[in-house]
SEVOVEX-5007 format. One record per residue: residue number from 0; chain; x, y, z of N, C-alpha, C, O, CB in turn. Coordinates in pm, 1 decimal. Each point is the difference from the previous one (the first is absolute). Glycine has a CB too. Example, Ala and Ser with C-alpha at 12.3 -4.5 7.8 and 13.67 -1.06 7.14 Angstrom:
// SEVOVEX-5007
> 0|A|1319.0|-569.0|780.0|-89.0|119.0|0.0|90.0|120.0|0.0|103.6|-1.9|66.5|-292.8|-115.4|58.1
> 1|A|154.2|222.3|-196.6|82.0|119.0|6.0|-77.0|109.0|73.0|50.9|110.8|16.9|67.5|-173.6|-231.4
END
This chain:
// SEVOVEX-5007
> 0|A|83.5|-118.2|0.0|-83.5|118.2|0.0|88.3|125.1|0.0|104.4|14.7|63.6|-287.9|-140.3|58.1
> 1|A|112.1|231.4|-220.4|91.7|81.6|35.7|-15.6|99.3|76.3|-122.3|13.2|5.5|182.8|-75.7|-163.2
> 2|A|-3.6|157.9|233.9|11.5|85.8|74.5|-94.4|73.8|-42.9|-28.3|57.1|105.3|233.7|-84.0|-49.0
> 3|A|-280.7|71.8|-138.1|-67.4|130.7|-71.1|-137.5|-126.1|59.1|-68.6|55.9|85.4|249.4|132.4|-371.1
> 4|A|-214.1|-289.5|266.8|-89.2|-89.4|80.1|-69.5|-66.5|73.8|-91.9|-81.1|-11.2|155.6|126.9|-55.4
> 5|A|28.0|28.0|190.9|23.0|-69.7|105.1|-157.8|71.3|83.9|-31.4|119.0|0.3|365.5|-160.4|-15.2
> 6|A|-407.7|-67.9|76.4|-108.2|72.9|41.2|-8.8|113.4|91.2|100.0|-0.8|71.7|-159.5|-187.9|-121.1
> 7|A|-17.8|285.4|76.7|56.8|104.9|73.0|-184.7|33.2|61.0|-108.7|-44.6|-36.8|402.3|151.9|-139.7
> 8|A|-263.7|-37.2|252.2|-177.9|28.8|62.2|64.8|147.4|53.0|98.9|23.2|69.5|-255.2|-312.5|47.8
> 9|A|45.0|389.0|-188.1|20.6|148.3|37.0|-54.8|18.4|155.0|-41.7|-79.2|84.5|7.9|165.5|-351.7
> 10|A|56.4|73.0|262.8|-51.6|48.6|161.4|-122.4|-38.5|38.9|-35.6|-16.4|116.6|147.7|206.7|-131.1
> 11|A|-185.0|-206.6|-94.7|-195.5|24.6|-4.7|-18.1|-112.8|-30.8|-115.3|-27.1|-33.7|39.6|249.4|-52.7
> 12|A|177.4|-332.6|84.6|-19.0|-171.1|9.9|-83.8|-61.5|-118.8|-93.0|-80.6|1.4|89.2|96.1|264.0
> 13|A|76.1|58.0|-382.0|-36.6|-36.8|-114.4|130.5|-130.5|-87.1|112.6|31.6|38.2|-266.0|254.1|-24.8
> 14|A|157.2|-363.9|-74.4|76.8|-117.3|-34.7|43.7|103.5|-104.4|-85.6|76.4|-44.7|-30.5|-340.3|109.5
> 15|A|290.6|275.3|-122.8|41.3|16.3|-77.5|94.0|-94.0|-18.4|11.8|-112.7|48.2|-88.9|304.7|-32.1
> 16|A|154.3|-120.1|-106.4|145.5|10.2|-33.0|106.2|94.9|-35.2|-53.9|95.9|-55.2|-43.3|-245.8|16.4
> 17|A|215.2|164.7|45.8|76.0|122.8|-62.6|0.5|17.2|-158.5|72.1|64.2|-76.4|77.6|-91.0|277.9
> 18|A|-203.0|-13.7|-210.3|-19.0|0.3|-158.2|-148.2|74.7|-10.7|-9.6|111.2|-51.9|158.4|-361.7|-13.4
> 19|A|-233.2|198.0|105.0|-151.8|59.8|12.2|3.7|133.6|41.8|-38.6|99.4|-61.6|-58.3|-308.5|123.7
> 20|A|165.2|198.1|88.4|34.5|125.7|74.0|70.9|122.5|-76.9|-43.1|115.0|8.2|62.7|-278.4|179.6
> 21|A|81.0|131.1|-255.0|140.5|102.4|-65.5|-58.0|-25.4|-154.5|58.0|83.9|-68.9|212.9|-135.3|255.8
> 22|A|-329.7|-0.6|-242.7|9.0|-29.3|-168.1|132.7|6.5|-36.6|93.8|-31.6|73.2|-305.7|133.1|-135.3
> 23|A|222.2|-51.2|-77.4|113.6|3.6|-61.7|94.2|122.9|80.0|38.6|95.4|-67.6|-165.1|-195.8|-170.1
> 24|A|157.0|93.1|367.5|131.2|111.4|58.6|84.9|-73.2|88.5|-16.7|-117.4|32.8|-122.0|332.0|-25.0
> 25|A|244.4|-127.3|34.6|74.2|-32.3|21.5|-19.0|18.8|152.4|-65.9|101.7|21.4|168.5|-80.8|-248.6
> 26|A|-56.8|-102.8|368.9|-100.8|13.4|99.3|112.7|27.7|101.2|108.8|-53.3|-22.1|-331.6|-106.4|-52.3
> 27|A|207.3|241.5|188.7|71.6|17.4|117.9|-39.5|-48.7|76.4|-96.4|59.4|48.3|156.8|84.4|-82.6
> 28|A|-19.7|-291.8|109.3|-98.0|-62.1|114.2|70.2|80.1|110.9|122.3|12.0|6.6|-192.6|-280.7|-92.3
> 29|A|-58.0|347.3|212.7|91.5|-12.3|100.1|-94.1|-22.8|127.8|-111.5|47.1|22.4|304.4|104.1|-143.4
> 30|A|-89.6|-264.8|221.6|-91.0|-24.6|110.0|-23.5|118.2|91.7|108.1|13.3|57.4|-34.6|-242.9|-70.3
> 31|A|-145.8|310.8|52.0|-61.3|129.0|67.6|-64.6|14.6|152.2|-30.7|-112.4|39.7|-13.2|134.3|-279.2
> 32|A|26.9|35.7|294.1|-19.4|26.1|147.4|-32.5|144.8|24.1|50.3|102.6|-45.8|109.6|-285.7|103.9
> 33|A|-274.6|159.1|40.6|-56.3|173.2|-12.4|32.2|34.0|157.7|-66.5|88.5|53.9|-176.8|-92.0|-260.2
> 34|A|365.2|-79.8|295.6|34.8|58.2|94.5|135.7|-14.5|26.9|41.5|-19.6|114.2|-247.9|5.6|-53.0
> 35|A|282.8|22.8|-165.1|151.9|-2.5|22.3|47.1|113.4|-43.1|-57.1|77.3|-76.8|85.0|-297.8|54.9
> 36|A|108.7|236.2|85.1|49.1|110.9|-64.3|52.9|45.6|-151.8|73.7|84.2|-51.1|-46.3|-114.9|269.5
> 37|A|-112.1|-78.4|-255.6|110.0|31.1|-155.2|-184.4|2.0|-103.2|-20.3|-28.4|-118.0|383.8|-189.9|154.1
> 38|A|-464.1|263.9|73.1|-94.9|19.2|-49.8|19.6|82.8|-131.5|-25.7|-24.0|-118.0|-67.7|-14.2|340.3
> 39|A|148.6|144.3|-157.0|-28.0|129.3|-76.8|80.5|-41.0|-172.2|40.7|82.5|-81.7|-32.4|118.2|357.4
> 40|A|-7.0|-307.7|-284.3|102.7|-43.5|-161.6|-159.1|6.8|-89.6|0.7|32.6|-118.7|273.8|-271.2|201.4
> 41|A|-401.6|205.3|-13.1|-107.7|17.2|-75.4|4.2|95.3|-90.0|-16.8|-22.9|-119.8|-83.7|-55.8|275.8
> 42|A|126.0|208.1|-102.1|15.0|97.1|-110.7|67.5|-0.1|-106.5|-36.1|45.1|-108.7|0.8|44.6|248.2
> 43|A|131.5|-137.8|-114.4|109.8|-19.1|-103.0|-33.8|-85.5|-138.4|35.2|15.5|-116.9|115.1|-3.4|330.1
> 44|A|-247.8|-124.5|-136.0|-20.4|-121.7|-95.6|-156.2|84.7|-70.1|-20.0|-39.5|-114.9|152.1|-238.7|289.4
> 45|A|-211.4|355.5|-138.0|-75.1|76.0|-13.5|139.0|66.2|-120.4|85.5|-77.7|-42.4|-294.3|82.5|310.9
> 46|A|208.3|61.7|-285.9|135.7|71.8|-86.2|-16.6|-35.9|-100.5|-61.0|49.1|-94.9|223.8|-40.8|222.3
> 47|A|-69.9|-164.3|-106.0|16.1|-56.9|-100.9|-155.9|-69.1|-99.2|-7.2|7.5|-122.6|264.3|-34.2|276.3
> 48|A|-334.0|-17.6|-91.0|-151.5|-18.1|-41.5|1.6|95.2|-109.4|22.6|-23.6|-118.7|-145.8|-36.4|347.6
> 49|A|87.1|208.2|-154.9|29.0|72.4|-99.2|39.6|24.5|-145.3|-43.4|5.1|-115.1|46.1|-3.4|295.1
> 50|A|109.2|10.7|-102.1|109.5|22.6|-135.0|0.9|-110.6|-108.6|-31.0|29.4|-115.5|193.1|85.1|276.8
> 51|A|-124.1|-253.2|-124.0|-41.9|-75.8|-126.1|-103.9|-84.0|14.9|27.7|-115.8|-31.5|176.8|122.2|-37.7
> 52|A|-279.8|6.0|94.6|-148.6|-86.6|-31.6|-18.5|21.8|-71.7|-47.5|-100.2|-53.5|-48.6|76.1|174.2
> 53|A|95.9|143.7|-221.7|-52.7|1.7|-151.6|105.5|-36.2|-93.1|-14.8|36.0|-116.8|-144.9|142.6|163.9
> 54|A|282.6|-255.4|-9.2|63.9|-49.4|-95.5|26.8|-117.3|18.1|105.1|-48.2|-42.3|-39.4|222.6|-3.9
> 55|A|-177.4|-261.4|129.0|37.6|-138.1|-5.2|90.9|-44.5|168.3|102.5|-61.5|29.3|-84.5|91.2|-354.8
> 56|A|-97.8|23.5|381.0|43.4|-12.7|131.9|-63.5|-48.9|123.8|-116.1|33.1|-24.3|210.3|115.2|-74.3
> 57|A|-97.3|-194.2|193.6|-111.4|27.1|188.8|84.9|-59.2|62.7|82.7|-87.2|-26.5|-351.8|59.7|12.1
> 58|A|231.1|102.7|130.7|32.2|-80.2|144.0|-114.5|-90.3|50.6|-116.4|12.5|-37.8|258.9|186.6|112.1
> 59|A|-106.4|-276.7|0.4|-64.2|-111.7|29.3|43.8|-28.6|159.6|91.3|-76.8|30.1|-96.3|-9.8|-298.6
> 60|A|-58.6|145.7|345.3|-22.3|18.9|148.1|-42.8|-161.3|101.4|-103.0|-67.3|-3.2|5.9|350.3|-94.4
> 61|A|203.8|-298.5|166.5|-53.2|-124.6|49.6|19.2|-22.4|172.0|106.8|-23.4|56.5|-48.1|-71.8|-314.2
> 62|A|-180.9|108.3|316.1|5.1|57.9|163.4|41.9|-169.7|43.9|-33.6|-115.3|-27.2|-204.5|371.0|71.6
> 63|A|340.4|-174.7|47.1|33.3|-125.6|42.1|45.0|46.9|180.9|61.6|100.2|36.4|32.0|-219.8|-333.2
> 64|A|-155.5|-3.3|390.3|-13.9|54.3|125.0|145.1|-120.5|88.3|2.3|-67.2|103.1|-349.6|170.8|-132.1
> 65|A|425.5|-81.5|-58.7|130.3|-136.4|62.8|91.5|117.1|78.8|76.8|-64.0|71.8|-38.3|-167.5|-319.3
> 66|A|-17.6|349.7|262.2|60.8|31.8|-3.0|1.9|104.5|158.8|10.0|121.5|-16.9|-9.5|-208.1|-266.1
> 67|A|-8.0|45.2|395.2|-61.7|78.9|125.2|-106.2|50.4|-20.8|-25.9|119.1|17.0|200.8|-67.0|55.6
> 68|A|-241.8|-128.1|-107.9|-156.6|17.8|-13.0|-44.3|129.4|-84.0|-110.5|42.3|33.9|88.8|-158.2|201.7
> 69|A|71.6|172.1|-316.2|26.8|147.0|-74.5|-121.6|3.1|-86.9|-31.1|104.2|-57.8|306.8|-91.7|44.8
> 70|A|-373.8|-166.2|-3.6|-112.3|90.3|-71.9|-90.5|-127.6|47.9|8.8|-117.2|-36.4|95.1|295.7|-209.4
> 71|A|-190.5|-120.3|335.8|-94.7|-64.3|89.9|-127.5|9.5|-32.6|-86.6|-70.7|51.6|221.9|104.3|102.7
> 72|A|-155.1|44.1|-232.1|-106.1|39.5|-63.2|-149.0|-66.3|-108.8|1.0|-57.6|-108.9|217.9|194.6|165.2
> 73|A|-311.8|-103.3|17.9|-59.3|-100.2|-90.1|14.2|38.1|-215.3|79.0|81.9|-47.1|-280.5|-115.6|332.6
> 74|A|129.5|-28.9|-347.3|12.5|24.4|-163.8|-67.6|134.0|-12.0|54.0|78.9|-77.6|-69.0|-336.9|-16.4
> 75|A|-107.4|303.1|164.9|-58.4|112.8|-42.8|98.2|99.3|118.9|-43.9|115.0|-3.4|-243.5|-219.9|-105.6
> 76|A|359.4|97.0|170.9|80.8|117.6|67.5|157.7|28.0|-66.6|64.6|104.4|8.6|-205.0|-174.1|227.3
> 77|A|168.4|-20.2|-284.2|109.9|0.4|-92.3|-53.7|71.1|-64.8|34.9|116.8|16.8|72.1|-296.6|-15.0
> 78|A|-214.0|156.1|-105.2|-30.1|82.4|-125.0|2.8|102.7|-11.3|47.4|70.5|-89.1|-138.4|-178.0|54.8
> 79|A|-3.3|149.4|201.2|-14.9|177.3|22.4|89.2|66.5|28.4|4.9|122.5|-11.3|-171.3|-138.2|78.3
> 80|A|265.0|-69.2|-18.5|134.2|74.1|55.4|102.3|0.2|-139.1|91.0|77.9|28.6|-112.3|-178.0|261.1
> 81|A|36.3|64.6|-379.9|73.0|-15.5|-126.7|-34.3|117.4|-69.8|81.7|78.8|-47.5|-80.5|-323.5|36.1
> 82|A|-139.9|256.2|5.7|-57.5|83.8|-67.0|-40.7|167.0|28.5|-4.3|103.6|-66.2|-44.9|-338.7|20.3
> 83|A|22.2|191.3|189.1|-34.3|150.7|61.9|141.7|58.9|20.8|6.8|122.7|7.8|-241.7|-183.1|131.5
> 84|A|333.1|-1.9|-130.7|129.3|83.6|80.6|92.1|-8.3|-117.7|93.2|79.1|-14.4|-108.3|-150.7|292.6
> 85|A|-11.1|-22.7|-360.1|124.9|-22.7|-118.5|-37.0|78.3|-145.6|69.6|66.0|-77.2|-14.9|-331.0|182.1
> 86|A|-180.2|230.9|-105.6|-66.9|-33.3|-133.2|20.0|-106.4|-71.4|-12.4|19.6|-120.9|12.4|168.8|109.9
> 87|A|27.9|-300.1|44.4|45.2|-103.0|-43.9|-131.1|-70.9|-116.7|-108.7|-48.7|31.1|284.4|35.3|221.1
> 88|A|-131.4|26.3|-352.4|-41.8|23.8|-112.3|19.5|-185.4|-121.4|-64.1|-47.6|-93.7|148.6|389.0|174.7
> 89|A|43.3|-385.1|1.7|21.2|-126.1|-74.8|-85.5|-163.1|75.6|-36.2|-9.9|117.3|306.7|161.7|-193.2
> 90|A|-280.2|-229.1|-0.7|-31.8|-113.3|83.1|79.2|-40.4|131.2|118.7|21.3|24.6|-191.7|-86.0|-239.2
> 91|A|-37.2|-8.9|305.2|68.7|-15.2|127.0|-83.6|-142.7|3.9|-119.1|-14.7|-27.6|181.6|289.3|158.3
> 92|A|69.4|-416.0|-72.3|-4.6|-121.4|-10.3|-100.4|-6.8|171.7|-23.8|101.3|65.8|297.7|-170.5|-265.5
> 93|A|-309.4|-46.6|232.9|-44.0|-31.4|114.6|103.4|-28.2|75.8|107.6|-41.9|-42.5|-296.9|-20.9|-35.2
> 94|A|156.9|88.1|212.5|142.4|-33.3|92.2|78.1|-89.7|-25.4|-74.9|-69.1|-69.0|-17.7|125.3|219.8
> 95|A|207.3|-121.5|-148.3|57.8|-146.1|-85.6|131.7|73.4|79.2|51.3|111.7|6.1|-190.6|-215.4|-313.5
> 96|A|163.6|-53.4|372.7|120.2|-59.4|30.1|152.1|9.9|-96.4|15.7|-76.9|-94.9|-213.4|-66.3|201.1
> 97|A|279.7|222.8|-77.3|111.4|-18.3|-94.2|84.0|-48.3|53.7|97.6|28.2|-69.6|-131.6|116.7|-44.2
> 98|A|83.4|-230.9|235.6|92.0|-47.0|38.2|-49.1|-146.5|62.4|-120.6|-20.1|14.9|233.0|263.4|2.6
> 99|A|-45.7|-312.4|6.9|-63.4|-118.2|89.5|-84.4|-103.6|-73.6|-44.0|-9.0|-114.6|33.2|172.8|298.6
> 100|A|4.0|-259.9|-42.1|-96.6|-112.2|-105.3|-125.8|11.8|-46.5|-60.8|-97.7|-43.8|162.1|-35.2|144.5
> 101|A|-147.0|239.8|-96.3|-103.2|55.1|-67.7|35.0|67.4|-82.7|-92.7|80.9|-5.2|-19.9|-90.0|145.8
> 102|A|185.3|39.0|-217.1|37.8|95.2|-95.6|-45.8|-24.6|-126.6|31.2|-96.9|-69.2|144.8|135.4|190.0
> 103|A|-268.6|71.9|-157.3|-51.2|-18.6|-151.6|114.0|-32.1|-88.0|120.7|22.6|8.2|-306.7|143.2|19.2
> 104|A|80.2|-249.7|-149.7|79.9|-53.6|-109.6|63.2|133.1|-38.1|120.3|-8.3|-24.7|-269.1|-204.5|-60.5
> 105|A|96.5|328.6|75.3|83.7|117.2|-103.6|146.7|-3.4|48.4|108.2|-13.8|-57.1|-317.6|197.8|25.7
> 106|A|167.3|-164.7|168.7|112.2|12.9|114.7|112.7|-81.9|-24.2|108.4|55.6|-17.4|-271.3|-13.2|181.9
> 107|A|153.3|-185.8|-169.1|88.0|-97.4|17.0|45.7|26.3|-161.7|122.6|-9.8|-3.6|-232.3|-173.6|223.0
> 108|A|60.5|210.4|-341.3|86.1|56.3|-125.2|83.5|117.0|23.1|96.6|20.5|-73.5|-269.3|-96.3|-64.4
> 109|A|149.4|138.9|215.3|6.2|194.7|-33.0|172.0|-45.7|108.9|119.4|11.8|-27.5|-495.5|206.1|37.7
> 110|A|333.6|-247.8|60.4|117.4|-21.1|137.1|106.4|-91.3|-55.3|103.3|4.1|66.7|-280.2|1.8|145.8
> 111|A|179.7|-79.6|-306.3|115.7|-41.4|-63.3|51.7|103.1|-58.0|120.1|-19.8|-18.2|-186.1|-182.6|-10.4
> 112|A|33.1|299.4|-7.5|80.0|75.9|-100.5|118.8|87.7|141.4|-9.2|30.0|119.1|-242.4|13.5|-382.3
> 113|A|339.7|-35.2|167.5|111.9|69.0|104.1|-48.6|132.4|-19.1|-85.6|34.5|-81.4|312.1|-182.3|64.1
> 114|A|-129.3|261.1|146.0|-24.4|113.2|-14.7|124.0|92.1|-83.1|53.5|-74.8|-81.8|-211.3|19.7|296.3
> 115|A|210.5|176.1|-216.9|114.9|29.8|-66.7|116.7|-58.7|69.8|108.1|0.9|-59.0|-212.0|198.7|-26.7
> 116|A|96.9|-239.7|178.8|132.8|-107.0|84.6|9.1|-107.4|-18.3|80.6|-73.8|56.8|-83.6|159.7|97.0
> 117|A|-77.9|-118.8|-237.7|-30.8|-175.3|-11.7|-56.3|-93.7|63.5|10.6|-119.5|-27.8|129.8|149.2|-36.0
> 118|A|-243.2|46.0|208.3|-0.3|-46.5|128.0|-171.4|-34.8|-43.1|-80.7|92.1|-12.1|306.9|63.1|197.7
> 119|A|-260.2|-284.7|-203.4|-102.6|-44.0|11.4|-63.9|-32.6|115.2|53.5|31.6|106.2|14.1|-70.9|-280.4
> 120|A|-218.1|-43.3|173.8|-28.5|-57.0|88.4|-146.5|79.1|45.3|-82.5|44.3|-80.0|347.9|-130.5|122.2
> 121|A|-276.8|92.8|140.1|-147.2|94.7|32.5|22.5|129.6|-9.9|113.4|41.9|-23.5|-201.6|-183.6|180.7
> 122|A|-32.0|234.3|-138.2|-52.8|112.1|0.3|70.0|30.3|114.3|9.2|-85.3|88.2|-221.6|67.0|-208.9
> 123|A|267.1|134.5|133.8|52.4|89.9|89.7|-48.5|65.7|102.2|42.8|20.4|113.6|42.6|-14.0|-265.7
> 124|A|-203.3|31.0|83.1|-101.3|143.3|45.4|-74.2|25.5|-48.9|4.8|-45.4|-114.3|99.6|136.0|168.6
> 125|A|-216.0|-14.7|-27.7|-55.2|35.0|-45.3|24.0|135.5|-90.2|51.6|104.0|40.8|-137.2|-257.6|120.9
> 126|A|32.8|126.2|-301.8|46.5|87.4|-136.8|111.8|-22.8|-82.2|60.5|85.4|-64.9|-146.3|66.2|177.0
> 127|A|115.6|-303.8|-103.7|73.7|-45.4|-95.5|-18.3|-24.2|-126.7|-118.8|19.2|-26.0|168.8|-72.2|182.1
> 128|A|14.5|17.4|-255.9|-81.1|84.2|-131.7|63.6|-97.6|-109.9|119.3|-28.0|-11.0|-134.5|326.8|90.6
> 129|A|-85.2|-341.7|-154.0|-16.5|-95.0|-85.8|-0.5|38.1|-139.7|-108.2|-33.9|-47.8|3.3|-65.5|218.1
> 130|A|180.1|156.2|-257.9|-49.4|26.5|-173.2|2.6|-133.7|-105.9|99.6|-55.6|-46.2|19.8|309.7|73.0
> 131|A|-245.7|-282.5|-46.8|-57.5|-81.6|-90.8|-7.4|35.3|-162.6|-77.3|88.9|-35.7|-39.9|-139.0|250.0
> 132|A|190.6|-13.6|-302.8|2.0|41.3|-134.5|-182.4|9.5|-35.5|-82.2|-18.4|89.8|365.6|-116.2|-155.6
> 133|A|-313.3|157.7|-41.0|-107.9|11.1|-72.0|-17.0|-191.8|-62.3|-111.8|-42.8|-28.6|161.2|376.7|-38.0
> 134|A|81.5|-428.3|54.9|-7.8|-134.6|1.2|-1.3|-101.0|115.3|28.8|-117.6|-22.2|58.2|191.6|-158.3
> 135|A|-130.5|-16.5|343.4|25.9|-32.2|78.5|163.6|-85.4|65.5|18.4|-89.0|83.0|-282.4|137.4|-157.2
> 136|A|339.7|18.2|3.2|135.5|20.4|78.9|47.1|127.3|77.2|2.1|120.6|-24.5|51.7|-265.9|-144.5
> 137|A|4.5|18.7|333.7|35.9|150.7|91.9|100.8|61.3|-71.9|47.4|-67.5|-91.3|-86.3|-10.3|329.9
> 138|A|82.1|184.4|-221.6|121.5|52.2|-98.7|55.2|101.2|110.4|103.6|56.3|-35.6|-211.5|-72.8|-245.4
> 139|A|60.0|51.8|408.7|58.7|56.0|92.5|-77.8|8.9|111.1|-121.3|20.8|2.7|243.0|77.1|-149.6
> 140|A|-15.3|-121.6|278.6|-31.9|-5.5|126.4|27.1|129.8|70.6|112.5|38.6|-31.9|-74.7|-274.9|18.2
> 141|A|-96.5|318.4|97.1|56.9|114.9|66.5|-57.1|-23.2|191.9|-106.7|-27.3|54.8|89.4|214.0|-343.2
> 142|A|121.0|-164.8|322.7|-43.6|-69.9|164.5|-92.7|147.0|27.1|-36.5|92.0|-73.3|306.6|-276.2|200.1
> 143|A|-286.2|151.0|22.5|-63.2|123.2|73.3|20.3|159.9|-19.8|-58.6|95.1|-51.8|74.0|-272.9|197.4
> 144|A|72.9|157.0|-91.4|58.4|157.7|7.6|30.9|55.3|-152.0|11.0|122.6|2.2|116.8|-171.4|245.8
> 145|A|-116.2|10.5|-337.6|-35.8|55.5|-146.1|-120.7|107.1|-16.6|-121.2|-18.7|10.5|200.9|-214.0|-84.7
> 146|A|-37.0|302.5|56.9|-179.5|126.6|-28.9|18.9|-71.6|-123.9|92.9|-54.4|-59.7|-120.5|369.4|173.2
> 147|A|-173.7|-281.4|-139.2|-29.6|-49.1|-113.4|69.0|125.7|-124.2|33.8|-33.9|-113.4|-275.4|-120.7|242.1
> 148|A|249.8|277.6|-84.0|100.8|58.5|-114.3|116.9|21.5|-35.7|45.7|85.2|-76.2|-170.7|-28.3|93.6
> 149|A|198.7|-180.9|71.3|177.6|-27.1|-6.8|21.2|8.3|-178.2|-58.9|-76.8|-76.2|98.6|-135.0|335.1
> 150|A|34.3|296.1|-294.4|30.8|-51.5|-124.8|33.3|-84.3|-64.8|-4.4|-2.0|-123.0|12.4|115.1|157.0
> 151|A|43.8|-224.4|60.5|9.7|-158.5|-35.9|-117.7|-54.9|-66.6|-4.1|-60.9|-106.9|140.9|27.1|300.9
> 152|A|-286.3|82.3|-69.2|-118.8|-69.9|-74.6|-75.8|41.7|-110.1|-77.6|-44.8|-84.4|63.9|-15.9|271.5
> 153|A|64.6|158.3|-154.3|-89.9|119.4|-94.3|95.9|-54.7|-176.2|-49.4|-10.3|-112.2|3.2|307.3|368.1
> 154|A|154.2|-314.6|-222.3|82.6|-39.3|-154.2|-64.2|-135.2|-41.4|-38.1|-31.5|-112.7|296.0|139.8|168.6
> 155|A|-262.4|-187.9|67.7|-66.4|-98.9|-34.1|-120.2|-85.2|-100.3|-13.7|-90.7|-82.0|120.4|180.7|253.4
> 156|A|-193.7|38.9|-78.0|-154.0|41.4|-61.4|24.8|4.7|-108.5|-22.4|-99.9|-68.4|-78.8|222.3|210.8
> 157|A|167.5|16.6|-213.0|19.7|53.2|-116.5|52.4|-121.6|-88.4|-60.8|-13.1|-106.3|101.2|256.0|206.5
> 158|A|65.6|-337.6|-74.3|3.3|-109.3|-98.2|-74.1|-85.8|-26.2|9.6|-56.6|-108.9|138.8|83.8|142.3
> 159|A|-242.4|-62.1|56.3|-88.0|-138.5|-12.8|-119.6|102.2|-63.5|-104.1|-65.7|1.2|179.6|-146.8|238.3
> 160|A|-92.4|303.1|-276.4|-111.9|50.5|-131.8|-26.5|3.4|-145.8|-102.9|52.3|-42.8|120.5|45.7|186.9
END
């Protein structure tokens, strides 16, 4: 199966896929939290939404509560809080496990891929950052502390279009 396949269930607990979800773009997975400190990267990924969504682009928001409990929240308080404080504008996955023996299938693909150190394996933190070709290949990993407008990702972006 491929990665662009892999079953996925949105915030509002609808059955997708990244393929259904993203169509033909190129996708930024990132696992998200609306009470950590690295909240405020929403904006950023908000930014980028922006900026290339009309050329074949989204982020793809995925709340995940592994992380000191950083998003406790039920699906309709996530939403309001994404939206009322961010504007968060791109799809947002249902809570999902990215580390551990629960770890979604996306997860257990996405987490093989190394980062620019070569350093594979689990999720770090929350807002680690996943770029998915438009053929469902990862093609770059960016850990936590990366803003979503590091020019690393942002060059990134710009090639996988």
């Amino acid at each position: 199966m491929s990665l662009r396949d892999t079953p996925l269930r949105t915030l509002t607990g609808v059955s997708t896929t990244l393929a259904e979800l993203a169509g033909d773009r190129s996708v930024l997975i990132v696992n998200v939290a609306s009470r950590c400190g690295l909240t405020p990267q929403y904006a950023g990924l908000v930014g980028l939404q922006q900026a290339y969504g009309e050329r074949g682009f989204t982020v793809v928001g995925v709340p995940c509560n592994q992380f000191a409990g950083q998003e406790p929240g039920t699906a309709e308080e996530i939403q309001e809080f994404c939206s009322v404080t961010y504007g968060v504008d791109f799809p947002l996955l249902a809570k999902t496990d990215v580390n551990g023996e629960d770890r979604h299938p996306l997860y257990a693909e996405l987490t093989s891929t190394p980062d620019v150190e070569g350093e594979a394996g689990d999720v770090k933190w929350n807002f680690e950052k996943f770029l998915v070709s438009r053929e469902g290949e990862v093609l770059a990993r960016f850990r936590p502390g990366t803003q979503p407008d590091d020019p690393a990702v942002v060059e990134a972006i710009e090639k996988s279009l």
